[in-house]
N, C-alpha and C positions, 0 to 999 in steps of 0.2 A: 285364711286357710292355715292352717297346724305345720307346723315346719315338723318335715321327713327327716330324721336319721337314721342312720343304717346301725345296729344294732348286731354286733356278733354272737350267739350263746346258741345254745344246745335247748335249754326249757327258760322257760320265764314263771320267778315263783311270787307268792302272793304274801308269805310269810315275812314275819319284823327278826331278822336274823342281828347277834351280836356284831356289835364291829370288831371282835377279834378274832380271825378263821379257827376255827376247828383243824386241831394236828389229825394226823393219818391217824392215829390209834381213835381218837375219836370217832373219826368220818367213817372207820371200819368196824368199831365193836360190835360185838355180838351180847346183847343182853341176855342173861343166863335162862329165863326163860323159854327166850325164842331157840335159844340152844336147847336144851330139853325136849321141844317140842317136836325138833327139828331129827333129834334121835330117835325120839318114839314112832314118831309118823312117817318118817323116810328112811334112815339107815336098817333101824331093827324091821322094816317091811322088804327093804331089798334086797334083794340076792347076787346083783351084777351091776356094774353102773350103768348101765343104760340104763335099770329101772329105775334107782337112786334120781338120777337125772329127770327123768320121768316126774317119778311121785315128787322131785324137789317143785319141777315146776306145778303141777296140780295143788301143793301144800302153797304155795303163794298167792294163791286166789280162791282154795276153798273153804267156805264158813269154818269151819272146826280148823283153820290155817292161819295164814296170815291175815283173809279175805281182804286183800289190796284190792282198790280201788284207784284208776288210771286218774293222773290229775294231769294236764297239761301243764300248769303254770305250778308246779311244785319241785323244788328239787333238794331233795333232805337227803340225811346221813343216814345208815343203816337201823341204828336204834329209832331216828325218828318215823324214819317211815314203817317200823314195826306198829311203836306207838300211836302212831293216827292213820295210820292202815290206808294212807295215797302216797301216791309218785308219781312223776313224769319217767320218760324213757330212761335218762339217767339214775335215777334216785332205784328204779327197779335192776336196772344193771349191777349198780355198785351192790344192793343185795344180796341178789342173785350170785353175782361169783365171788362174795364173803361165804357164801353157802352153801355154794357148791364147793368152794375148798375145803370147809369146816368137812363135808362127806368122803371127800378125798377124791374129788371129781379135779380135774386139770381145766381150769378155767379163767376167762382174763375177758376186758372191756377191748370193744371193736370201737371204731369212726368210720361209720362212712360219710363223705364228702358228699356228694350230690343227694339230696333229695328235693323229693316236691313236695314242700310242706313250708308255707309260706304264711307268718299270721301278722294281722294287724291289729294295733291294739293300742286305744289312747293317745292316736293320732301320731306313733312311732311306728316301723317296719322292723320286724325282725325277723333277721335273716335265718332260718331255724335249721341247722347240721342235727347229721343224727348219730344215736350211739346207741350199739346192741352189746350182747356177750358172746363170746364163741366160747366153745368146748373142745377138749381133743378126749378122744377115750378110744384107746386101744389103735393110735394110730389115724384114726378118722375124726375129721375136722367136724363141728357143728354150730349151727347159728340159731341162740336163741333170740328171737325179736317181741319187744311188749308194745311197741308205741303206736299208737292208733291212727296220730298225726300224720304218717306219712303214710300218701300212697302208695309211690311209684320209687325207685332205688335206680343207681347207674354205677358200675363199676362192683369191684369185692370190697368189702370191709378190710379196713386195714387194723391189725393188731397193736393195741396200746398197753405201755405198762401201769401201774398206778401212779406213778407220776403222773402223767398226761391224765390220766382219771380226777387225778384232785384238783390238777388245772381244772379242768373241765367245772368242775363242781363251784371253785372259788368265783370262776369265772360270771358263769352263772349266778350266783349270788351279788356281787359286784356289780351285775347289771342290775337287779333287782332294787339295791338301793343307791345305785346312779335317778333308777327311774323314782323313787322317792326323795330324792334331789338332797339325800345323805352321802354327801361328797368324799369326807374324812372316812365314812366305813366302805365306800366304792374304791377308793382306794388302797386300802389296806387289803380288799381283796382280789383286788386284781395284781398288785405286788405280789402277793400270795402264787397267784395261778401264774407271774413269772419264775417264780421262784421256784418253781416246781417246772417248770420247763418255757426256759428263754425266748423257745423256739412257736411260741405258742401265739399263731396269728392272729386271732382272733379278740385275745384278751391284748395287746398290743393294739388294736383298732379301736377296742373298749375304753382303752386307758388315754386315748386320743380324743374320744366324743369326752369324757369328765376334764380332760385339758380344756379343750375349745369351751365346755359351759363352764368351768370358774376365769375362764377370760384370759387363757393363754393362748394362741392361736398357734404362736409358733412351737409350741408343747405341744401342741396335738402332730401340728404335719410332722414335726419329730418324729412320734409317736406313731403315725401312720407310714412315715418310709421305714421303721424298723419291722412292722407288720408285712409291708410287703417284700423287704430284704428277707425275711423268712418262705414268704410264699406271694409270689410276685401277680399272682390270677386272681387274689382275694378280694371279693368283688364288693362285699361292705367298705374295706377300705378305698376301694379304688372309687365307689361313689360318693365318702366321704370327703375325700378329699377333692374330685369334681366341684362338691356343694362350696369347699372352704375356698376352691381359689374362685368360685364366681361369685360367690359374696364378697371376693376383696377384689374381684376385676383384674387377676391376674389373668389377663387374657392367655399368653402363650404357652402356661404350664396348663391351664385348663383346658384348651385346645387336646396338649399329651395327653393328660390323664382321663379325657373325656373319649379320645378314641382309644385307647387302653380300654376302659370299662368295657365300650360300646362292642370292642373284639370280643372277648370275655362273654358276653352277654350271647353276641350271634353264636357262638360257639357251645351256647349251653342249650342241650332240649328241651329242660324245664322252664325256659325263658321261655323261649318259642312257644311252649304248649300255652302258656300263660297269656300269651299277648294275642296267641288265637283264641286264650277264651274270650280274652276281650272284645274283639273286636265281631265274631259271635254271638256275644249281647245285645250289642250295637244291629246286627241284622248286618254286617260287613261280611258276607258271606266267603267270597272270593278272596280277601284278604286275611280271613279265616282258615282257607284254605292250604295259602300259603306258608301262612307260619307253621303248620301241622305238619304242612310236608315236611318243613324243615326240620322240625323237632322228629320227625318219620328219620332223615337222611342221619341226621347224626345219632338216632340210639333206635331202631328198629322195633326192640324186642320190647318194646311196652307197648300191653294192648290198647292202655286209654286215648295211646295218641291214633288208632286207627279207627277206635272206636268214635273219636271224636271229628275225626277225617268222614266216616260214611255220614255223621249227622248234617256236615256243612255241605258235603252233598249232596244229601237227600232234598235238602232247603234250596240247592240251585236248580234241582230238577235230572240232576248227573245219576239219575237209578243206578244205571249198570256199573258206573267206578262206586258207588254207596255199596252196592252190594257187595263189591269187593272188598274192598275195607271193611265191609261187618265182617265176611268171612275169617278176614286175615285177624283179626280182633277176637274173633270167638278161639281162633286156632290158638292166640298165643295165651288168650285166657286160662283155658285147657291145660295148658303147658303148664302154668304158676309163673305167670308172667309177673304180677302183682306182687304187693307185700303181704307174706301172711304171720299174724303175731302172734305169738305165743306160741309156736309151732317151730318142729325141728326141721333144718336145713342142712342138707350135706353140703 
């Protein structure tokens, strides 16, 4: 069986990246053609910024535009994702609000913490956080979202500066060739994505899995109590660290950190929704049910968890509570309960 590590980043890329990070002026330029273009086709057509914003976002997906193409496992700088026309939700972010400020739009990279968007991949889990862009114009707030990955959302986005943005970016990279087992450039960029914000939990978790595989263990749990000295709920770390003390048979710290996690977990909807799909597959109907409820009690206003509540119903023979949950599921449908991408949100 593949041994599980918990993996912190925002996209997982595919690309053979330098071992020496990319400065902020790089990770931001704007190539002077995509500048040109950017005037021709959006400022000199708009008249107010809402349009600008508008036509910025149609210029980044239409043929005669940037024609980006969504890549999950990509996460590149501005010039490159011009140049090979894909991104993951980060790589379209950082774009996006280099140009929307180039238009003189008020623009900056979001985080939100919870989502459902959970992927496996080469016998690794990563844990996948997400990142959008807000806008302010004229006083009113906006949320542009590209990522396809994720369904379901909990909570507001929280506003990041570019610091936190090239964390994010190095971080991501660092994972990438952790997982090509290039130790010496996983490091340089995960130092990178402290260096740019200390505070940054995820890339501190990061830098704990490249401890524990070159064979420092006690570098890693280092490395993992300063991840959760920053954010104490951080649940890659708190299962890594689970993993390192029961590989070493520390029974009593494993014990803490294994109900640490296990709170964490019952506390999260998207867990619950997840382990009722599991069990779901399995035909565990009833026990299907249960975790839906739960993931129902702590975040209400997603429709998939109701929607997924009338289906384990319908399979125990419960019609009339099925029917209700469809209804309650179409209501919040209706509403914009879900994520919708590339689409403005007040």
């Amino acid at each position: 069986m593949a041994k599980l590590t918990a993996i912190a980043l925002f996209a997982l890329s595919g690309l053979a990246y330098a071992q020496v990070p990319p400065d902020r002026e790089q990770v931001f330029a704007v190539p002077a053609e995509l500048r040109e273009r950017v005037q021709t086709q959006v400022v000199e057509r708009a008249r107010t910024p809402e349009q600008r914003l508008q036509l910025l976002i149609e210029f980044m997906f239409a043929p005669d535009g940037m024609a980006l193409e969504y890549d999950l496992q990509t996460t590149l700088s501005v010039e490159e994702t011009w140049r090979l026309r894909r991104g993951n939700c980060l790589s379209f972010t950082l774009a996006f609000v280099t140009l929307a400020r180039a238009v003189g739009v008020e623009a900056y990279a979001q985080e939100v913490d919870q989502v459902l968007a959970w992927i496996e991949q080469d016998g690794t889990i990563f844990h996948s956080g997400h990142i959008n862009a807000g806008v302010r114009i004229q006083g009113r707030r906006y949320t542009v979202d590209f990522d396809r990955s994720v369904v379901a959302t909990r909570g507001r986005p929280r506003i990041v500066d570019d610091h936190r943005a090239l964390a994010h970016l190095y971080n991501n990279r660092g994972a990438e060739l952790l997982a090509q087992g290039d130790h010496a450039g996983a490091r340089a960029f995960f130092d990178a994505a402290l260096a740019r914000d200390v505070g940054f939990a995820a890339a501190w978790n990061n830098l704990g899995v490249l401890q524990l595989r070159v064979g420092d263990p006690e570098g890693a749990e280092r490395a993992y109590f300063a991840a959760l000295a920053h954010d104490s709920e951080h649940l890659p770390t708190l299962t890594n660290l689970t993993s390192l003390y029961r590989a070493q048979g520390r029974a009593g710290r494993l014990a803490e950190y294994e109900r640490r996690m296990l709170e964490v977990q019952r506390r999260d909807p998207f867990h619950n929704f997840i382990l009722g799909l599991e069990h779901e597959r399995r035909g565990e109907f009833a026990a299907a049910a249960d975790y839906f409820q739960r993931a129902i009690r702590l975040h209400d206003g997603e429709f998939r968890f109701h929607l997924a509540l009338a289906r384990v119903y319908q399979e125990m023979g419960e019609l009339r509570r099925a029917e209700r949950s469809l209804e309650r599921a179409e209501l919040l449908s209706q509403r914009g309960g879900g994520v919708h991408q590339r689409k403005l949100r007040h």
